[in-house]
N, C-alpha and C positions, 0 to 999 in steps of 0.2 A: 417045258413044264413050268409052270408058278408056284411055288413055294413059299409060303411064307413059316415064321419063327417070331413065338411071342419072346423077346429078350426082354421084357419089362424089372425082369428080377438083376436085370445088370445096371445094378444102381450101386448107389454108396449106403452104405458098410458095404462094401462086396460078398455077398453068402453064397454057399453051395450051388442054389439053383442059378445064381447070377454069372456063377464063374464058369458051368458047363455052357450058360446060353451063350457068355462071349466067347470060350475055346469050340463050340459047336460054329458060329459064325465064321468064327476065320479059317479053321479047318476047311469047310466047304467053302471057302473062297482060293485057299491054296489051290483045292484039288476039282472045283467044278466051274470052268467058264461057259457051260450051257445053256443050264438050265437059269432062269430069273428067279433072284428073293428077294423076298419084302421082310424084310425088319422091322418089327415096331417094337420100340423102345419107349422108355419114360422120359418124358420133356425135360426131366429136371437135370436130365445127363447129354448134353445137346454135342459132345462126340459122336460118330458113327463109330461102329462097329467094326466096320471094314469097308473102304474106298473100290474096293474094285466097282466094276464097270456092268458088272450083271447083278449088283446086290441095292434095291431101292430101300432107304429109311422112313417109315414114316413113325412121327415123334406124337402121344397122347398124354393126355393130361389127369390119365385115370387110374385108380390100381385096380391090379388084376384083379382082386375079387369084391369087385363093385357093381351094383345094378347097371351102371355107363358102360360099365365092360360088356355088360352078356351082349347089351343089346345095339353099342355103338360098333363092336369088334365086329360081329354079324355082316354091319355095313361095309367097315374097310376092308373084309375079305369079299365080299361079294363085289364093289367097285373092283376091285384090285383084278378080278377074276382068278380068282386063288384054286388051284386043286389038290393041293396038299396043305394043313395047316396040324405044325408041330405047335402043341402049346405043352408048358409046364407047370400045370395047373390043374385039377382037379373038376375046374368050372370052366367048362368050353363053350361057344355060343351053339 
C-alpha cells in the first residue's frame, strides 16, 4: 500500500502538530517495513524524517494552507499513486 503523511508542520519552532508528524513518522518506520510512504515535508527543513528504505521524502516549498497546497498536493499524491493520504490539516486537496 502507498501512504503518504503531510509532515509539513515539522518545522522550526517545533509545535504540537509538527511533533506528532515526526513521532507518527518514525513510529511507522520502527514498526512497518511493508507498506511504502511518502513524506512531504517543508523545504526549509532539508533533514528527513526517517532514512529507512520504505519511507520516500518529497520536500515543497509551500504552506499548508495555501492555494499551491490544494492544488499542487492533488498532483504529488496522484504522481505518487497514493491510496492513503494522512493530512493534519483541516484543508485537504
Amino acid at each position: 500500500m502507498r501512504i503518504a503523511l503531510d509532515a509539513r508542520m515539522a518545522r522550526k519552532p517545533l509545535s504540537g502538530p509538527g511533533r506528532y508528524a515526526i513521532n507518527l513518522v518514525r513510529a511507522l518506520a520502527n514498526l512497518d517495513n511493508e507498506n511504502q510512504y511518502i513524506i512531504i515535508q517543508n523545504i526549509n527543513i532539508p533533514e528527513k524524517i526517517t532514512k529507512a528504505e520504505n519511507f520516500k521524502t518529497i520536500w515543497v516549498d509551500y504552506p499548508p494552507l495555501s492555494l499551491r497546497s490544494v492544488f499542487w498536493l492533488q498532483t504529488i499524491l496522484d504522481k505518487e499513486k497514493v491510496q492513503i493520504f494522512h493530512s493534519l490539516y483541516f484543508l485537504t486537496p
